[in-house]
C-alpha positions, 0 to 999 in steps of 0.5 A, a space after each residue: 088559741 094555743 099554748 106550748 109544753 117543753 118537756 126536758 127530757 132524757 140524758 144528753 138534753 133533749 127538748 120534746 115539745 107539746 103544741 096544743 089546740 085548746 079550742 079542739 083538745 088536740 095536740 101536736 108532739 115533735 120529736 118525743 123522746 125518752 120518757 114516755 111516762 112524762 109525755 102521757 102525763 103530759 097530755 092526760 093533765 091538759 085532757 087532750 088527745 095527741 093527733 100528730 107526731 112531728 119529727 125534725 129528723 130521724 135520729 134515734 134521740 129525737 124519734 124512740 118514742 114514735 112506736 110506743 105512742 102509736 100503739 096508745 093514740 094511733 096518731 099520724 105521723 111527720 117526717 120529710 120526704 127526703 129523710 125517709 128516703 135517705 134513711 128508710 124510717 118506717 113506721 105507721 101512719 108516716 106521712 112524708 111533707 116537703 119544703 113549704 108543706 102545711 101541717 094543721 091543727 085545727 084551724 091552726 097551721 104548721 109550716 115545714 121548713 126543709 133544713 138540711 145539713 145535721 142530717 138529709 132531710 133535716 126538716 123544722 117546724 114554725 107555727 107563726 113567730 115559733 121555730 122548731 128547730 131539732 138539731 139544725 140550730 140551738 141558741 147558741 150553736 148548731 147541729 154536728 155535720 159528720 154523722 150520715 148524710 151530714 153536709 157542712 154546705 147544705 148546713 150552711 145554706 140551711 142557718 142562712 135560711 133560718 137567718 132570714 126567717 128570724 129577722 121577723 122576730 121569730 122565737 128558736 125552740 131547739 132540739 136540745 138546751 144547755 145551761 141558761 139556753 132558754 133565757 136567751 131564746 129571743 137573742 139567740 141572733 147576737 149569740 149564735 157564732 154560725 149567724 155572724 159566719 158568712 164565710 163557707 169555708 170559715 163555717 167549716 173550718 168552726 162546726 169541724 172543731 165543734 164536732 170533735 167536742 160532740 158527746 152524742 154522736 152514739 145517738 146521731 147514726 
């Protein structure tokens, strides 16, 4: 048995997610951000120890807790192959997971799902009909394209694998929210524009506009 934690976090929206194991009192943490004090709180609250760190993707909003937490819990840590090497993120205890990889928790198992497109490595992870998405997709949107190692047709194929995947009634946790967002986390299949763009070059012509109107490129390099 398992239950999931979102912490609203930081400036530009960001969403921290604690999976725990209440059978072992262990918790999974993906893409902790911002506010350390809330995180710690968190797990101290539902006494549990934190056994892994998962990471979407290595920009600085999604990755600027991963040392402090080290230097409390001296957990392992999770990010794709292709994203380290591409960017060269270190830091302790890094393991680096492909395509298809199984992460566990306990008895219970993450699967990696390789998403590239917003970054090289964009990396998501899904524990059953639960996707965690970073900045790959939102409920009502996607990841920008023009930082480094950005792609728009890696992005594209990447929000057609996704597609895929959600038609088994699959939940989106994504790397950001907005405004009534979260209400929408099962139907975000009618509500996402890039789902219904089946046109590569449309896809661009939209995700270009999209990007000139990003607030948060400072934190995407």
């Amino acid at each position: 048995m398992y239950s999931i934690n979102q912490l609203k976090v930081g400036s530009i929206n960001n969403c921290t997610y604690i999976i725990i194991n209440n059978d072992i009192k262990e918790a999974v943490i993906i893409d902790p951000a911002w506010d350390l004090e809330k995180i710690v709180a968190n797990l101290n609250t539902n006494g549990v120890s934190l056994s892994s760190i998962l990471l979407t993707h290595s920009h600085y909003d999604h990755t600027n807790l991963v040392e402090p937490l080290l230097k409390i819990f001296n957990c392992q840590v999770y990010m794709a192959k292709k994203e380290i090497n591409y960017y060269g993120f270190r830091c302790k205890n890094l393991n680096p997971v492909n395509d298809s990889d199984k992460i566990s928790i306990g008895k219970l198992k993450m699967d990696c799902v390789l998403t590239p497109g917003h970054t090289a490595g964009g990396m998501c992870f899904k524990l059953e009909n639960k996707l965690f998405t970073g900045d790959t997709i939102f409920i009502r949107g996607c990841g920008i394209c023009t930082c480094k190692g950005g792609d728009y047709n890696e992005m594209f194929e990447s929000i057609k694998k996704i597609k895929e995947i959600a038609k088994k009634n699959v939940l989106i946790y994504p790397g950001h929210y907005f405004e009534g967002d979260l209400k929408y986390e099962s139907e975000y299949l009618k509500r996402n524009i890039y789902f219904h763009i089946n046109d590569k070059e449309v896809f661009k012509k939209v995700i270009t506009l999209s990007s000139k109107k990003n607030d948060y490129a400072k934190y995407e390099q």
